[in-house]
C-alpha positions in Angstrom: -163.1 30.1 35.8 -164.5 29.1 39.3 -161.6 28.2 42.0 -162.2 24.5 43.7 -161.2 25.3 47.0 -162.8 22.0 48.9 -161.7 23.0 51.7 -162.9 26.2 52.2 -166.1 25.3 50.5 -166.5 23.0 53.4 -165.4 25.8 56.4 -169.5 26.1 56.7 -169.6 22.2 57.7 -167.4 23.2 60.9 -170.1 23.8 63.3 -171.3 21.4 66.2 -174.6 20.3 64.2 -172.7 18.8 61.1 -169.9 17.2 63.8 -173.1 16.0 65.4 -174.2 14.2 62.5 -170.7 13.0 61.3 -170.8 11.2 64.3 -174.4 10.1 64.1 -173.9 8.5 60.9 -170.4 6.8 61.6 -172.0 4.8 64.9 -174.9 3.7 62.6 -172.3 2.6 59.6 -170.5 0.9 62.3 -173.4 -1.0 63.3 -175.1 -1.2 60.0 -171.3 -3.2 58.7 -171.7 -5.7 61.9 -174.9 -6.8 61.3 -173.4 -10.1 59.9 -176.6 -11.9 61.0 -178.5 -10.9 58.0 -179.7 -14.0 55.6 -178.1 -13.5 52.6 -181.7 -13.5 51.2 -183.2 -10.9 53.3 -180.2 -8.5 52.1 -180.8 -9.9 48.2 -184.6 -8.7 48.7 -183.6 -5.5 50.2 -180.9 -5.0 47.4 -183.4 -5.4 44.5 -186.0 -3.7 46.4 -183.9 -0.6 46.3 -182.4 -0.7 43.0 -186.4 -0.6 41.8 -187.1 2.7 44.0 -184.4 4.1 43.3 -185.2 3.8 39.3 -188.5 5.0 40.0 -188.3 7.8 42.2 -185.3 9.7 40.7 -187.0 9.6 37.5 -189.9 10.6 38.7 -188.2 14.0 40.7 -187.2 14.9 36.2 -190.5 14.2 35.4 -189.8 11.0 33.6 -193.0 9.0 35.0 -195.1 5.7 34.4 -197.0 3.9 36.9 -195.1 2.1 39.8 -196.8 -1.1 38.2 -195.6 -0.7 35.0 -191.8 0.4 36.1 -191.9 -2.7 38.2 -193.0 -4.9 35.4 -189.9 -2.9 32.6 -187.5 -3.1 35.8 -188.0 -7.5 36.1 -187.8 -8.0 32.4 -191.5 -9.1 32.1 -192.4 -6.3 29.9 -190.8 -3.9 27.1 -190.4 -0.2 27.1 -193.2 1.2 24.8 -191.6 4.9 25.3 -188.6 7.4 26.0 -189.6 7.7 29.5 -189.8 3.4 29.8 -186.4 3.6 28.1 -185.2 6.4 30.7 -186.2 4.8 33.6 -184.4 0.9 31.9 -180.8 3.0 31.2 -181.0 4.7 35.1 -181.5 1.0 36.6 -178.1 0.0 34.1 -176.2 3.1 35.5 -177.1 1.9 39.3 -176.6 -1.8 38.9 -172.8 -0.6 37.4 -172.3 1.5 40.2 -173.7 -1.2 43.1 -170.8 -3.6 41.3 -167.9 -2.0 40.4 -167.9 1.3 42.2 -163.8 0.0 43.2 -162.9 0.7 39.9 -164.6 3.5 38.6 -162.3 6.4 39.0 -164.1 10.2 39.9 -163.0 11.6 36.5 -164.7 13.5 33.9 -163.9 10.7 32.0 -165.8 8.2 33.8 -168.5 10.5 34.4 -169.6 10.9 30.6 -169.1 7.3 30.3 -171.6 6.6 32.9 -173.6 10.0 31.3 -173.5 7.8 27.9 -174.8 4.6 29.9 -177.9 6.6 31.2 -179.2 7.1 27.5 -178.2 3.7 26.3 -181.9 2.3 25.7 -182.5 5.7 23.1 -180.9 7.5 21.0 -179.9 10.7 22.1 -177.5 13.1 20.5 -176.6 14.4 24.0 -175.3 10.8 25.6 -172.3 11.0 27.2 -171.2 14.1 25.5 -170.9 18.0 27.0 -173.9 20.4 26.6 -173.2 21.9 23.6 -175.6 25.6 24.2 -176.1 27.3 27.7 -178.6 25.7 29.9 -180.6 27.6 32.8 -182.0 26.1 35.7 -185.5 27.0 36.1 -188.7 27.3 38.5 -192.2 27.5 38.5 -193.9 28.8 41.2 -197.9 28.2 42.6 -199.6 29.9 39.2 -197.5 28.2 37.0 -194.9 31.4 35.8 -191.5 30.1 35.4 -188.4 31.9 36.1 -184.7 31.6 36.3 -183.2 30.3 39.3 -179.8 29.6 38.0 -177.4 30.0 35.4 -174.7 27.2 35.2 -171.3 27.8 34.0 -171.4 27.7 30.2 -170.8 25.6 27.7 -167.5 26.5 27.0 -166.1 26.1 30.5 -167.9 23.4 31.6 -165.6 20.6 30.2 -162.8 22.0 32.4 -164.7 22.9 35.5 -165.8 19.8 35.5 -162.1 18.6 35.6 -161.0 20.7 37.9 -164.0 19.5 40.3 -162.7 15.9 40.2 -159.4 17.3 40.9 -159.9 19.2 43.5 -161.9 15.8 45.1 -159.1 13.4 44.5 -156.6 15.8 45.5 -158.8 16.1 49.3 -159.0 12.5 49.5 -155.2 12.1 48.9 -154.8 14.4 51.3 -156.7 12.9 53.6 -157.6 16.7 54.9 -161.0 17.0 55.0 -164.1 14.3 55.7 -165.7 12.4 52.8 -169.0 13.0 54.5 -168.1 16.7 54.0 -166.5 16.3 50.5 -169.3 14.8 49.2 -172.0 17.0 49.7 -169.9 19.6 47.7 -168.9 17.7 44.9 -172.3 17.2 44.1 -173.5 20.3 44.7 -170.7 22.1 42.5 -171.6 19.5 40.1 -175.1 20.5 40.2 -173.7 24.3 39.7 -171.7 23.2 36.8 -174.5 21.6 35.2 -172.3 20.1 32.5 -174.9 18.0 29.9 -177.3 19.0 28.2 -179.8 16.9 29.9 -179.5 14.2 33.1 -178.3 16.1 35.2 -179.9 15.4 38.4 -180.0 11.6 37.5 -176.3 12.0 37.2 -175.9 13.5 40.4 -177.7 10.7 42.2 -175.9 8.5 40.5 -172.5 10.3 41.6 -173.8 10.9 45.1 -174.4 6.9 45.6 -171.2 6.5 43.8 -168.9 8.7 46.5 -170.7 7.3 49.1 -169.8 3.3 48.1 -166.5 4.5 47.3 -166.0 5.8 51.1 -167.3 3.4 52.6 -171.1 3.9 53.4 -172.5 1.6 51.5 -176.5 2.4 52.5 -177.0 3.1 49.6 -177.0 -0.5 48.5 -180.2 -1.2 50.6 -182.3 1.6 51.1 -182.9 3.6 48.3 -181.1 7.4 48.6 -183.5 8.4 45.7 -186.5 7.8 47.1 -185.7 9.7 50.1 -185.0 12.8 47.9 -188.0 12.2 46.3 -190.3 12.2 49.6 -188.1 15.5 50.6 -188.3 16.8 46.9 -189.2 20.5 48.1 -186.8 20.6 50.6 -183.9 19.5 48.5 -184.6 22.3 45.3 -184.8 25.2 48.1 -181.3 23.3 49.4 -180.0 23.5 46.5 -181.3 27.0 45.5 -179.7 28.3 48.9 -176.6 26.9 48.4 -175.9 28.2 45.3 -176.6 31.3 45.3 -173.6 33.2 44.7 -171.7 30.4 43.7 -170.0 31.8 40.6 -168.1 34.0 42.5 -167.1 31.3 45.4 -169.3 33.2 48.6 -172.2 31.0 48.4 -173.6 29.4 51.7 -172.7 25.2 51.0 -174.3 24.7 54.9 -178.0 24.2 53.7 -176.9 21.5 50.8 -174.6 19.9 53.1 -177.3 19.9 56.2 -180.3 18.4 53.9 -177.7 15.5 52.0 -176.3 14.5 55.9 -179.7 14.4 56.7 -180.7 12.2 53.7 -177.8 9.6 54.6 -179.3 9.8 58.1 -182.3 9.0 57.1 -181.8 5.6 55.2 -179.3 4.1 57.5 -182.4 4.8 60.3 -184.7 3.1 58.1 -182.0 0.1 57.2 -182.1 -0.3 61.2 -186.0 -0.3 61.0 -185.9 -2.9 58.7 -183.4 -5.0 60.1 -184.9 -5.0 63.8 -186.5 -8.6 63.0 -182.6 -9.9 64.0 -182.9 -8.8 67.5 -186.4 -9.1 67.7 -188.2 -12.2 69.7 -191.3 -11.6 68.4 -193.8 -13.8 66.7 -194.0 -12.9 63.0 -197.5 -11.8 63.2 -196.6 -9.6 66.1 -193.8 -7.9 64.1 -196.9 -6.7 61.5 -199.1 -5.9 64.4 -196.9 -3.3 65.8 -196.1 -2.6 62.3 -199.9 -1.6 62.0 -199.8 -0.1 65.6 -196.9 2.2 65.0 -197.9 3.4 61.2 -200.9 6.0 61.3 -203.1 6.0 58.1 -203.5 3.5 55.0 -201.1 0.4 55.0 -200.7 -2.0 51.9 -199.3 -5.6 51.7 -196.4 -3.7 49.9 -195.2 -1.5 52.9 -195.4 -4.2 55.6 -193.3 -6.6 53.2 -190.6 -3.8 52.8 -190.5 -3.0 56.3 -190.8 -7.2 56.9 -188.6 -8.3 54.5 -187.9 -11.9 55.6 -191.8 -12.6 56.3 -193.5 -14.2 53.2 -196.0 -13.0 51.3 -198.7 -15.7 52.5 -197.7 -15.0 55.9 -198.7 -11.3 55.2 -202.0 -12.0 54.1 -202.7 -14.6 56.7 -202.2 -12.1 59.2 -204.1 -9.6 57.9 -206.7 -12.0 57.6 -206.4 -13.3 60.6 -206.9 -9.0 61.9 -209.5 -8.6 59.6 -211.5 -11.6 61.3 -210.2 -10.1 65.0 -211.9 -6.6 63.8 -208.5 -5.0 64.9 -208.4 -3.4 61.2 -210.2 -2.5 58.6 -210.3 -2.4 54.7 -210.0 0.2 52.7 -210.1 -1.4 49.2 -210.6 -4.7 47.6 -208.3 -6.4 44.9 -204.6 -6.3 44.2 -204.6 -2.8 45.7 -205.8 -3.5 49.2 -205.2 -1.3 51.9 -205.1 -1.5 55.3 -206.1 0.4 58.5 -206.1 0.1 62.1 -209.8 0.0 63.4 
């Protein structure tokens, strides 16, 4: 049986780069929290714009794919799931819409966390919702030719319904306590959690799920508007070799927890720089069409209607195309592609 010791687990978060981004991240909360002059609408579009990435992309890092059309169309209701992937990607948008609105009251238990594991699967049937792995599991990788091989071997069956309680332990005991940092408490819960590997399958939906859950629950509620998911997703590669760093040697307690803790700060970082991006329209004096000129200006490559309304969110669709028009006409850009699917790009 592993020993949760947080606290040393976290000795390896110490150094000046992680107080460095501690800091980083608590100035940008604090000016993320008092930027009251938000439209209730513009935070409503970012809200539902994220709860659809989110679905999509940490899906999509399991393998558990359909096109970004069709997810959108399961996601609003205007179409059915036709397969266990559809139904997949309609039980991970449940779990996050539960833990946008009552994160407060859900408890970090093992308790709560198979109840949530039960919600994931709640559009199939599955003989592994919300229940324990019931065989060993390994965690496996395949490299350029296709060979697979083991990367890790979780705790086993056996002991993962009590490591799993001791983990939430340990985490409720720390924040009790008061002794350590939630921004360095969270990065190992996950991570042992990942270790522990304690279902069969959802995992690593589960431990997105728990990571946007910790966060809410201290008080960095990014998550809410920028989707943590798809950031993983874009940094897939560097999260596995992460996660493969940082738990190597972790049954016996001397893995290195710095490179899982480093990537997830980084993550966090990330999405409360891009909620600033996408709020700059507040301060900005700026004529709408100039906010998507510089938009184009700043953004090397292929643009789409799509990107300059997430970046944009409080300029309307119409406006968007009039613009772009308007550019076309101008020959400041050019298009790529005609149709729905347009894109865009600076001449």
């Amino acid at each position: 049986m592993r020993n949760y010791d947080l606290k040393n687990e976290t000795k390896p978060f110490l150094d000046q780069s992680f107080i460095a981004k501690i800091a980083f991240i608590f100035e940008s909360k604090g000016r993320a929290d008092n930027v009251s002059a938000i439209k209730p609408e513009i935070l409503e579009h970012l809200l539902q714009s994220a709860i659809i990435e989110s679905t999509i992309s940490s899906n999509r890092i399991e393998g558990i794919n359909t096109s970004d059309n069709r997810a959108r169309e399961i996601l609003s209701g205007s179409a059915k799931p036709a397969n266990r992937s559809e139904n997949e990607i309609l039980g991970y948008q449940k779990c996050l819409k539960k833990v946008h609105k009552e994160f407060e009251s859900i408890p970090i238990s093992s308790a709560e966390i198979l109840k949530l594991h039960k919600l994931l699967f709640s559009y199939q049937e599955s003989p592994f919702a919300g229940k324990y792995k019931t065989d060993d599991n390994v965690i496996e990788e395949t490299d350029a030719t296709g060979k697979k091989a083991v990367r890790f071997v979780p705790t086993s069956y056996l002991e993962a319904p009590m490591e799993l309680e001791l983990l939430c332990s340990a985490y409720n005991d720390s924040i009790r306590k008061k002794d350590i940092n939630p921004l360095l408490l969270i990065p190992v819960f996950v991570l042992d959690f990942l270790c522990i590997h304690p279902f069969q399958d959802g995992n690593g939906r589960m431990s997105r799920l728990l990571t946007l859950l910790l966060l809410y629950k201290n008080g960095f509620n990014i998550g809410k508007y920028i989707s943590i998911e798809k950031a993983v997703e874009e940094t897939k590669e560097g999260y596995y070799q992460a996660l493969k760093n940082s738990s190597y040697d972790w049954h016996s307690g001397n893995n290195d927890t710095a490179y899982f803790g480093q990537y997830l700060l980084e993550i966090v970082i990330y999405c409360y720089k891009e909620f600033e991006n996408r709020t700059l329209f507040i301060q900005s004096k700026e004529s709408k069409f100039q906010r998507i000129k510089t938009f184009i200006d700043d953004n090397i490559g292929l643009i789409t209607k799509k990107d300059i309304k997430e970046h944009c969110p409080d300029i309307s669709v119409t406006t968007i195309e009039l613009t772009l028009s308007t550019l076309l006409n101008q020959g400041y850009i050019l298009k790529k592609s005609g149709g729905r699917f347009s894109s865009y790009q600076k001449a």
